[in-house]
N, C-alpha and C positions, 0 to 999 in steps of 0.2 A: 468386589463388594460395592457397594451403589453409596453412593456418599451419602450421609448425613443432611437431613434438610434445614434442620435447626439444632441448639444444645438449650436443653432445660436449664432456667435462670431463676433465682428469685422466687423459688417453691419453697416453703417454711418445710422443714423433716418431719416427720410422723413424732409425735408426742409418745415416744415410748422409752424404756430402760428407765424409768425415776421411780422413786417410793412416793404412792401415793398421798402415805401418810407424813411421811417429813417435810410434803414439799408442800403440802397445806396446813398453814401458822395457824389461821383461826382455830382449827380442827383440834391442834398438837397442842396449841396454849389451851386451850376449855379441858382437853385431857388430861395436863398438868395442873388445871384448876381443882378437877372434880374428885382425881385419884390421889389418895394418902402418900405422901413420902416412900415410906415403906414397902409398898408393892409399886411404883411410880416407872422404874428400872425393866422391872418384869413386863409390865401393860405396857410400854413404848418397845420392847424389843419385839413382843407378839405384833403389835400393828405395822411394827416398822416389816416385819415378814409378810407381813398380808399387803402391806402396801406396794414391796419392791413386786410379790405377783400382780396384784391388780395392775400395775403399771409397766407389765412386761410385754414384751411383743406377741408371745406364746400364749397368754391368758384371755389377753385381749382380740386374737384373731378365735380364740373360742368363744367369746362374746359375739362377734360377728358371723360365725357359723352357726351356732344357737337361733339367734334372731334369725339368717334365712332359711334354717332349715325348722318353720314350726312342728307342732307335735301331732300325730294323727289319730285317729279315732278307731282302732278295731274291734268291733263289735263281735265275732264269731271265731272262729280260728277256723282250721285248713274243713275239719269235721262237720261243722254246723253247730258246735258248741258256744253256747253264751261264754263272751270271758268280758268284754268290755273295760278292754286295758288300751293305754295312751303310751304311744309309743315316740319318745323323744329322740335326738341325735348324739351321739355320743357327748359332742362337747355340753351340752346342756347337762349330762350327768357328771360331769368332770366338773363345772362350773357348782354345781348341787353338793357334789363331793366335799368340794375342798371350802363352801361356806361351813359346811356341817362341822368337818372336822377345824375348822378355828372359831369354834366356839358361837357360831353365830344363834345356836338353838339352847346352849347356857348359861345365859343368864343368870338365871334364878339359884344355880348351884353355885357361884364364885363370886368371889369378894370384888366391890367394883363391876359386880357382872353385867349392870346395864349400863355402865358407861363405858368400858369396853366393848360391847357389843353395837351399842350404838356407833360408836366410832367405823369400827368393823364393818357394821350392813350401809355406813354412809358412804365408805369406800367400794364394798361389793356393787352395788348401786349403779357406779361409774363403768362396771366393767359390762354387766347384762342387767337390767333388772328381772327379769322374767324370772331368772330362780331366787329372786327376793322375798319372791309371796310365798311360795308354801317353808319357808327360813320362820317367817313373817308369825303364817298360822300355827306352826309349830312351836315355837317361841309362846307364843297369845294365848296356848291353849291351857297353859300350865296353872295361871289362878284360877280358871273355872276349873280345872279339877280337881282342884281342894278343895273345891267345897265339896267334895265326897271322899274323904282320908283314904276310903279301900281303896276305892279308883287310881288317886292322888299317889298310893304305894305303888299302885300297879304298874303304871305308865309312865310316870314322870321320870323314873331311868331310862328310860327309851326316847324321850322326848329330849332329854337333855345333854343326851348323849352326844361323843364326837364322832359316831362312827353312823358311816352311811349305806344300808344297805336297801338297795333299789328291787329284788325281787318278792313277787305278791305271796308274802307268807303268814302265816299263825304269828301274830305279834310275839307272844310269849318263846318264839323260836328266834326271834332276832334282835343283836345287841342294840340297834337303832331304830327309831322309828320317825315317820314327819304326820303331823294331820294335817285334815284341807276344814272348811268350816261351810255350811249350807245354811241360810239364814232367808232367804227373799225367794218371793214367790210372783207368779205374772201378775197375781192379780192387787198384790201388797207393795211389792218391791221395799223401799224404806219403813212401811209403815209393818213390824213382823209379825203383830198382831193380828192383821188379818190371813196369815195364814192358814188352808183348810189342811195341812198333810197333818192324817188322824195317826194316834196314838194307843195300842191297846196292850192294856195287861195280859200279862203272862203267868201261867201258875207260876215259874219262879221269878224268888223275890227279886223285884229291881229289872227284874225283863219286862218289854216290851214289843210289838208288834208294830211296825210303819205301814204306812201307804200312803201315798203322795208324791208331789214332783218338790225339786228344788230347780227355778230359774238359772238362779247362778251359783255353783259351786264352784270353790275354791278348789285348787290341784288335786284334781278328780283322782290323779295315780296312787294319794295317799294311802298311809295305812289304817289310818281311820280318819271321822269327822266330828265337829259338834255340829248339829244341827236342831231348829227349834219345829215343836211339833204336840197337838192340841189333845192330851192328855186327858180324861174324865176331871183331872183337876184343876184344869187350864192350861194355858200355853208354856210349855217342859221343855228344857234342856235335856238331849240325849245325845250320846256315843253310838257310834254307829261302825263297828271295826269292817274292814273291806275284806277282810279274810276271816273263817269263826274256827275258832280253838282246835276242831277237829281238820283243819285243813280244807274246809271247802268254800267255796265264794259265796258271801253274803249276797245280797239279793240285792244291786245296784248297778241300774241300767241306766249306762250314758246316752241320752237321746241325740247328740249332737255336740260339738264341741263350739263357740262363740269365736266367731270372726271377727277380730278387734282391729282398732283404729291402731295401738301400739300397743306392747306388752304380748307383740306374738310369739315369742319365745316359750312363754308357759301357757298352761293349758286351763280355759276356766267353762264350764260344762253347765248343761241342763242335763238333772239326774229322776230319774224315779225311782220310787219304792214301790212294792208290792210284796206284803209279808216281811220287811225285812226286818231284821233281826235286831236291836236295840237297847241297850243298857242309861238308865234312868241317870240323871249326873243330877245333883241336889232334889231340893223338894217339887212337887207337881203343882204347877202354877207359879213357879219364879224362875219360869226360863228365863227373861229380861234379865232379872237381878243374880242370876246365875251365870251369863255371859258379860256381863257389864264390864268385868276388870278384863276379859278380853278385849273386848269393845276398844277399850280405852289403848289398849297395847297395841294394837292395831291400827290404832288411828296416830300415835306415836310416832309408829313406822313410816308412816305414809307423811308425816313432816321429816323423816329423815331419811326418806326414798326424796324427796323432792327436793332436799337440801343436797344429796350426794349429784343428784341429775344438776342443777345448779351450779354444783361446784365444778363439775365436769366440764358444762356448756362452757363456764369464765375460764378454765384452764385452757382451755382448747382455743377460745377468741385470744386470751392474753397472747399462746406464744404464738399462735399464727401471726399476730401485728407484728409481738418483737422481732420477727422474722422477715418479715414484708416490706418491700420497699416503695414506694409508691409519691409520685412528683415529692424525689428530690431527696426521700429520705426514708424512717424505717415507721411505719405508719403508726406504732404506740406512741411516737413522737408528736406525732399534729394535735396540736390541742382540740381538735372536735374529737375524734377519736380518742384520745384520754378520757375526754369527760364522760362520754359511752363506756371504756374498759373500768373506767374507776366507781359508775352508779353500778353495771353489775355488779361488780367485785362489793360494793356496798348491802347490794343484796342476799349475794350470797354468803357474808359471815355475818349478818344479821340473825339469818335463816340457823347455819352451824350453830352458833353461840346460844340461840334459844332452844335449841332440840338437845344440844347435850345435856344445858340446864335440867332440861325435863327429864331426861334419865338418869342424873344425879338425882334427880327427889324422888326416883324409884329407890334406888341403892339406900339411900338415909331411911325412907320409910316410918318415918316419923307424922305425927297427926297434922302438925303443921304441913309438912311437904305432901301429904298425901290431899288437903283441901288445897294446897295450891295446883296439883296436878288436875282438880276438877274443872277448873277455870280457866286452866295454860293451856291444855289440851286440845280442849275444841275453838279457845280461840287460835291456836296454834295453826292447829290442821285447818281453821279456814283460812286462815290468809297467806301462810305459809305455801301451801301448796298452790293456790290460787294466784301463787307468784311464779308460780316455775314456768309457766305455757310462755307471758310475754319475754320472760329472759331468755328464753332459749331460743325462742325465734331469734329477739334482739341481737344474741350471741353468735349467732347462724348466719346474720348481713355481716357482723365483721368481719367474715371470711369471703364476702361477695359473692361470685357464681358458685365457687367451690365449696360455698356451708349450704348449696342446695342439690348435691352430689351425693349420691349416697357412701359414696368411700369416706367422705369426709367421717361419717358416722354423726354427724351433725343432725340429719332427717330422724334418725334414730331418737335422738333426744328429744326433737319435735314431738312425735308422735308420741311417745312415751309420757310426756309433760303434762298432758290433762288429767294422766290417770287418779292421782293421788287424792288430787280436789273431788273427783266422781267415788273413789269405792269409800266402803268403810263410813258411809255417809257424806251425802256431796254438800255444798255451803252452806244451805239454809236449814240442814239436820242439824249441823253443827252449830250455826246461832241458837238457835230456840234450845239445844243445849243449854250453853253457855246459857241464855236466859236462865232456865231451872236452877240453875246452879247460884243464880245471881238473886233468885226472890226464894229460896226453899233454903238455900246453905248459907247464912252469912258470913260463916267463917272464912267461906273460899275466898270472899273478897275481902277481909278481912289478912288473910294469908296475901292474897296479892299483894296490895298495900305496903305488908309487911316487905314483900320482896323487893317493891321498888324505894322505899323510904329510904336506904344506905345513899342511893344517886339522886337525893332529892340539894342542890345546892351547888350543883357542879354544872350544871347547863340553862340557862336560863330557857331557853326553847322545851328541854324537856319540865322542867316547874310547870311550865306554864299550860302544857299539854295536859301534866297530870291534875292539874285546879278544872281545866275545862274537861276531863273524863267524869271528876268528881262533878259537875256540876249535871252533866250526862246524865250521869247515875241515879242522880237526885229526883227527876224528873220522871216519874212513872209515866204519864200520858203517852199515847203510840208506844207503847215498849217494842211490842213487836215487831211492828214495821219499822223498826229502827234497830234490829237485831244483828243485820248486817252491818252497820258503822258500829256499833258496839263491839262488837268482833275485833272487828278492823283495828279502830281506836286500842283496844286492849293490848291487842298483839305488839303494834310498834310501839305503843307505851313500855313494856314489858324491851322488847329488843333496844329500846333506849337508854333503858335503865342498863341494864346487861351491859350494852355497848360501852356507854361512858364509864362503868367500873373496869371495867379488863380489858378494854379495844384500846390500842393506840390513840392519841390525841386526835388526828388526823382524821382516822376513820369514824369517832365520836362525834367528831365535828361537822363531820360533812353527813354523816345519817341523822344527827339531830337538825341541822339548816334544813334539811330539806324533805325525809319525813314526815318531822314536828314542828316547823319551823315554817312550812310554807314556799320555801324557797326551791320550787320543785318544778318542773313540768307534767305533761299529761304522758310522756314518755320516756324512754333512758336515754340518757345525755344532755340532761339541762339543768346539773347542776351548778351555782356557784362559780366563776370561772375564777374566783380568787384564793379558793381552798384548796389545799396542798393535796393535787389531784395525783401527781406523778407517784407519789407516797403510799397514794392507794392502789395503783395499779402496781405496783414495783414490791408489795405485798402480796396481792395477788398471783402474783408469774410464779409457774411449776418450774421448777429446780430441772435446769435440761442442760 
């Protein structure tokens, strides 16, 4: 046998065998915030299950086969038959499986259901996201179809169901089902209004007739869709099942599947119609205010896909340092590196702590929590996710040559990390939101107000932030073009307040110095060098 050249030294082990969910405080404490006593026992034993999978070796190398093995596009089968089905790898349906079945598409049916759930897809998250999205649209679809009660009876057991069944059948024949959502067009994209795919009555009632393309569809494999499409009464929300009652394929031609920067794991499609088959979902001419509370759920997701990739990225920097030894010692140790572990780690339960909040005020559902969601939402989803791209690079140098490897699964997060900011409406949909919501709703900011007033007296950097939002506010001139810093301003006002009620001292202190405070640089690691830094990284470390 040929002797040995070297022996491996000083490689950190694979971050696996822990629970996800235990071994992330912020995550666990905002769960212990949001969920009653009473079910508190129940909800941490389901997460702590879904956590010890996500952070198993078995779950996690099906995340990594998912992602190389994307989904392919077959348009015909062996005969010459249209079938235009998307054909995935097993582990992506195993990964699909076992979101389905822990409840990540029920919400809306259980007590606590979207603060479990959140928890839940923040974790999923970590493992692939790719089978997030249609979790995502499925989940979303459920308040646009109450606004049709027939509809709403028909489907929403299938929607909210725990059971996953993957073959293209007559909905009515199967215990589960997922939707995908078709919304933007080449020549609209954000804007849905100007969509041409027409819309034509049918002698029976509530049917309709399509034609036209859809740019981007969501998980083309589903069993049905909502998509928007221009009605004799104006632009309409409709359903659009992939298989029709009688067992045979609706009329929905995959033209192509999109070749993404990240999120190759799932499959996101330009589709046509021609004749296809159609079911009206509220009135004609209020597709917008028919998918709206989708909209909004949706866009939810995509701060708690950004908070989970986040979390992931900090997990993965943390124990690679506490493991690494580098001139002289174990690199979490060096003070320049702490201060980088401890600004992510700032970031990242900034992010947790604001995104659970928000699916707490789904759960309450109360008038107050529902005008605060107006206003949390899209400043959420802009800044929020518009933070996840630099921390995951930033998280990716901690690990030096090795966070640009792809086994690291570091590249992974990379790529993955712009998505959230781009779908579901990218930055500047999301201000001019938040604007509407700021000159049409006063209660919303009115409800804000409300939410941050409890932490007004406990930080001096945050007071003082919230006197100069308010003076912001004040000011109509440029609104617009200042819709961006309003955003911004709002969000970490908002994670401020949050933080210094429920965050440790430590982490309040060091997120208020330096978000509200000033005391910041133009990158990560230049916080404060006199803030109890170790505290926050020593918080942040996954449980190994």
């Amino acid at each position: 046998m040929a002797p040995s050249t070297h022996t491996v030294t000083n490689q950190p082990p694979p971050l696996v065998g822990y629970d996800v969910f235990a071994a992330d405080r912020a995550l666990a404490e905002a769960v212990g915030r949001h969920v009653e006593p009473g079910l508190l026992d129940e909800v941490r034993g389901e997460l702590s299950a879904l956590g010890r999978a996500a952070g198993s070796a078995q779950v996690q190398e099906w995340g990594a086969q998912a992602n190389e093995n994307p989904p392919r596009l077959r348009t015909h089968d062996r005969y010459g038959h249209r079938v235009d089905e998307v054909e995935f790898h097993p582990a992506w349906h195993r990964l699909l499986g076992k979101g389905v079945s822990s409840g990540l598409t029920a919400a809306w049916t259980r007590p606590a259901g979207h603060v479990r759930r959140a928890a839940a897809f923040l974790m999923w998250t970590q493992v692939e996201a790719g089978t997030c999205c249609p979790l995502s649209m499925t989940h979303a679809a459920v308040p646009a179809l109450r606004t049709d009660p027939e509809l709403a009876a028909e489907w929403e057991p299938r929607l909210t169901s725990v059971v996953y069944e993957r073959e293209p059948r007559p909905a009515h024949l199967k215990a589960g089902a997922l939707f995908g959502m078709g919304m933007t067009e080449k020549q609209g994209g954000s804007d849905v209004r100007a969509g041409t795919t027409a819309a034509r009555p049918l002698a029976e009632d509530g049917a309709y007739e399509l034609t036209g393309h859809k740019w981007f569809c969501s998980a083309p494999m589903s069993d049905g869709f909502l998509v928007l499409a221009q009605a004799p009464g104006g632009l309409t929300c409709f359903l659009v099942p992939r298989v029709l009652p009688d067992g045979t394929r609706n009329v929905f031609l995959i033209q192509r599947l999109k070749d993404k920067l990240g999120n190759r794991s799932n499959a996101s499609a330009e589709v046509e119609f021609d004749g296809t088959w159609a079911r009206r979902v509220g009135e004609e001419g209020r597709g917008v205010r028919t998918v709206i509370e989708m909209v909004a759920a949706t866009r939810l997701d995509c701060v708690l896909g950004s908070a989970g990739l986040m979390r992931q990225a900090v997990a993965q920097a943390v124990h690679h340092c506490g493991h690494r030894e580098a001139f002289g010692g174990k690199l979490v140790d060096k003070p320049l590196m702490r201060n980088v572990l401890a600004d992510l780690a700032l970031e990242s339960e900034a992010a947790t702590t604001l995104a659970l909040r928000l699916a707490a005020a789904y759960d309450d559902g109360g008038e107050q929590e529902r005008a605060l969601l107006r206003i949390a939402v899209p400043a959420a989803k802009y800044w929020v996710t518009k933070r996840c791209a630099p921390l995951t690079v930033e998280a990716s140098e901690c690990l030096g040559g090795n966070g640009y490897v792809e086994e690291s699964g570091m590249p992974r997060l990379v790529r993955e990390s712009p998505l959230n900011s781009i779908w579901e409406g990218a930055g500047n949909v999301q201000a001019l939101d938040l604007l509407r919501a700021l000159t049409r709703e006063p209660e919303a900011l009115d409800a804000y107000l409300r939410e941050v007033a409890p932490a007004r007296g406990a930080d001096h950097r945050l007071d003082a932030a919230i006197k100069q939002l308010l003076t912001e506010l004040a000011d109509l001139a440029g609104m617009e073009a200042r819709a961006r810093r309003l955003a911004e301003r709002l969000a970490l006002v908002l994670q401020g307040a949050l933080l210094v009620r429920f965050a440790p001292p430590e982490v309040a202190d060091a997120f208020c110095a330096s978000r509200l405070g000033g005391e910041w640089g133009a990158t990560f690691g230049a916080l404060p060098h006199t803030l109890n830094l170790a505290a926050v990284v020593d918080r942040a470390r996954p449980a190994h």
